[in-house]
N, C-alpha and C positions, 0 to 999 in steps of 0.2 A: 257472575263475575266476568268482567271485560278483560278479554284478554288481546295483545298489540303484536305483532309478528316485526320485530326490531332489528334494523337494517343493522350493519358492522359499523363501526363508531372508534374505531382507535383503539380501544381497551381490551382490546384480544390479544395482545401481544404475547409472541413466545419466548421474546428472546428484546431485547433495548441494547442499542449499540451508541455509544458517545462518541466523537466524531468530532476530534480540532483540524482545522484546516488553516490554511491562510487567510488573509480576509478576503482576495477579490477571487480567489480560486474557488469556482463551483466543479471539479474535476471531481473527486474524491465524494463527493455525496452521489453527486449524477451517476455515479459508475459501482457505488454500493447501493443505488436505488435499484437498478436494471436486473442487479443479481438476486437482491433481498428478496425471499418468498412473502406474499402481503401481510406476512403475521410477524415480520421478523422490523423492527420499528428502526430507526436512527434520531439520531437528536444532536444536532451541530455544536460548535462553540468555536469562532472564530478569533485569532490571533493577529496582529499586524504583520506585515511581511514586507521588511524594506525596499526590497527588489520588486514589489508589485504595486503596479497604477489601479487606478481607479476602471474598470473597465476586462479588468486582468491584463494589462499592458504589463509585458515587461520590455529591459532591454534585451538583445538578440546574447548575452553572455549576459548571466548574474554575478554580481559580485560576492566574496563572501563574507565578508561581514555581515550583512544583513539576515546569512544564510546561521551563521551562528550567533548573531541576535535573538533569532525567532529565539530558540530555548531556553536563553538566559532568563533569571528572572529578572521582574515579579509577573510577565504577564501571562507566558504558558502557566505559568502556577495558579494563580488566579482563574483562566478558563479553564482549568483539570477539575479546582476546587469545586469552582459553581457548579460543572458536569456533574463532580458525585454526588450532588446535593439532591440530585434525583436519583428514583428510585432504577439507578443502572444496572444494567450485567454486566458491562464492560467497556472499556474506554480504548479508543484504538486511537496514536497520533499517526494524521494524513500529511506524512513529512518524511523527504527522504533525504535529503542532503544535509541535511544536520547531521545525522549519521555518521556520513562523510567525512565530514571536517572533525568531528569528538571522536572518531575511532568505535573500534568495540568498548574498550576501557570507560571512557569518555561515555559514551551513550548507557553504559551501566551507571554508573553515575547521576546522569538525568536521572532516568526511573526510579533512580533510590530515593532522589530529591520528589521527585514527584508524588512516586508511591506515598508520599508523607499528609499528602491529599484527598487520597482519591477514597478515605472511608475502605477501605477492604476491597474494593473493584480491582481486579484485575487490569491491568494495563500492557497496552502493546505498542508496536510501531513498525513501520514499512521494513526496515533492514533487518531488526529482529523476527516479524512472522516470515520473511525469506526464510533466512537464517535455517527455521522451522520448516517449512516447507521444502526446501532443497533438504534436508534431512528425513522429511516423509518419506519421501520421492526415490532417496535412496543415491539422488545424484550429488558428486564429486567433484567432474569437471562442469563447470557453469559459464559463460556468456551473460553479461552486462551490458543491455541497450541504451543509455542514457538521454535525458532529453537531448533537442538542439541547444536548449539556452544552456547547459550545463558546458563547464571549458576542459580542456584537458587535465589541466589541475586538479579537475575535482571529480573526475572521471577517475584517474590514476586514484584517489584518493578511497573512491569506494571499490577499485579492483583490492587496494591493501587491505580495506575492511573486512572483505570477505576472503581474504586469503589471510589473514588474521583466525579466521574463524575454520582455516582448515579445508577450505578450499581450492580447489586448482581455475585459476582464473583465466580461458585459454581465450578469450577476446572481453575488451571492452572497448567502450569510447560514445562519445555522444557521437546521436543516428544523426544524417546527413542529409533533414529534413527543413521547413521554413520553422525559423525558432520566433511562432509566434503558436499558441493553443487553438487559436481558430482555423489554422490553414493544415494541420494534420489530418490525414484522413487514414482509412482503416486501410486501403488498398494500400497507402505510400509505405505506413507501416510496414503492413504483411510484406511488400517485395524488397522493402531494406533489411526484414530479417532473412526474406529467403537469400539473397544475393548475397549479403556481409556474413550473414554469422554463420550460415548452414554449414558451409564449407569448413567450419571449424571442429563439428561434430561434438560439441557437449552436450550434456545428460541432458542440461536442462538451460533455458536461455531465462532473464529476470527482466524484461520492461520496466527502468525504474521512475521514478517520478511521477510523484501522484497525479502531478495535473495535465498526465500528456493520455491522449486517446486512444488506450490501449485495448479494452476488456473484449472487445468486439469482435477481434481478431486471432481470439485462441483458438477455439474449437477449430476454429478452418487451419489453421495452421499446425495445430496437433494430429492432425488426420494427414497432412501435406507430407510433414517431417517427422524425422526419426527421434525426436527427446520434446520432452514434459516444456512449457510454457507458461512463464508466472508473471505477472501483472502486479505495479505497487498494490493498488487497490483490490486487485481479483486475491492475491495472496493475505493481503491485512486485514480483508472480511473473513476469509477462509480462519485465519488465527484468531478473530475477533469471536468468531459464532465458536470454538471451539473451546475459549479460555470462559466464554459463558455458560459452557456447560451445555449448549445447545449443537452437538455432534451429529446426531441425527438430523438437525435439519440441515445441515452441509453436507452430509450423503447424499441427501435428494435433489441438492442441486443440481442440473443438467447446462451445458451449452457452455461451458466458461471454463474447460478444464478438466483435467484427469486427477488432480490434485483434488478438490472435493471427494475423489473415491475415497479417499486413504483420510489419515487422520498422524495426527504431530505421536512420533515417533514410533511410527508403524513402518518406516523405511528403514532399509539397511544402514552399518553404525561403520 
């Protein structure tokens, strides 16, 4: 009998993560690819995003209507549906300012609508696995970095969301970076949070916006400063491998966080 010694081929998976994004933003895959252990799969489904060019241009301030566009229906609906059409464990949306603008209320509401799709999959999103995460974590008082392209209006708008949610919101504001994706870098990052926010002393600081380059920068910065460090992306995989049922493999993750120690509501209440 011939027997074949067969290379790894995709179908190992532990765990399938569905993945809506905007369309010209590769932020939120690239930064769940780095972290995913090679058994742990993603499967995209993109959405149009008014505020974004062909290239991922945007302008230097987003507007928001386009920002609560994205979730209106029919077309998140539509890329939710197709997603559970395979066989997922879980659907996480790579979108944070929508949040912003629908409220806590408001973005329940989405998920309800959504939930209407997704087959039984579990579904998540950037503001909600915070949400989760600063609750692991145990922290209260938080710090909100928001991208450049993000304007005051909608900066204020997600400090209300998560002081909605019972949190003490002791800084935010969009970071004072080039509000363009390509010219951020992990250093510019790192010394806008140690310089703006450290001196504020919250539990936990929240990098938001999926498409800004953030993941690269926790660990050194968790080792630097005195509180927890959460990333859109680094926190929306962390809730994604979790609502899949796949907990242990987000223990074992190293380099991106103290928050993988722990698991949704294993922190103080």
């Amino acid at each position: 009998m011939n027997t074949i010694r067969a290379q790894k081929d995709g179908w190992e998976a532990r765990a399938r993560i569905g993945l809506v994004v905007p369309h010209a933003d590769v932020g939120p895959e690239s930064e769940f690819q780095v972290i995913a252990p090679e058994d742990v799969f993603l499967h995209g489904s993109r959405v149009h995003f008014g505020a974004m060019r062909a290239g991922g241009e945007m302008d230097p301030k987003i507007p928001h209507d386009p920002v609560r566009a994205f979730v209106e229906p029919p077309h998140i609906d539509h890329a939710v549906e197709l997603l559970a059409a395979s066989p997922l464990d879980v659907i996480a949306l790579g979108f944070t300012s929508s949040a912003y603008v629908l409220g806590a209320s408001g973005e329940k509401e989405l998920f309800d609508r959504l939930g209407r799709h997704t087959r039984g999959i579990p579904l998540t999103g950037t503001t909600a696995a915070a949400v989760t995460g600063f609750a692991a974590l145990g922290a209260r008082k938080v710090a909100i970095v928001n991208p450049p392209w993000f304007d005051d209006r909608l900066s204020g708008l997600g400090a209300g969301y998560f002081t909605e949610q019972g949190f003490t919101v002791v800084h935010h504001g969009p970071c004072g970076l080039p509000s363009n994706q390509k010219l951020i870098t992990p250093h510019a990052l790192a010394d806008w949070i140690r310089t703006t926010v450290a001196g504020h002393r919250p539990d936990a600081v929240l990098v938001a916006g999926n498409g800004i380059r953030a993941v690269g920068v926790i660990d050194a910065l968790e080792q630097e400063l005195d509180f927890a460090v959460l990333t859109a992306n680094q926190v929306l995989f962390w809730h994604a491998l979790h609502l899949a049922g796949a907990g242990e493999i987000a223990r074992g993750i190293t380099g991106y966080g103290r928050l993988f120690e722990t698991a949704p509501g294993s922190g103080a209440s």
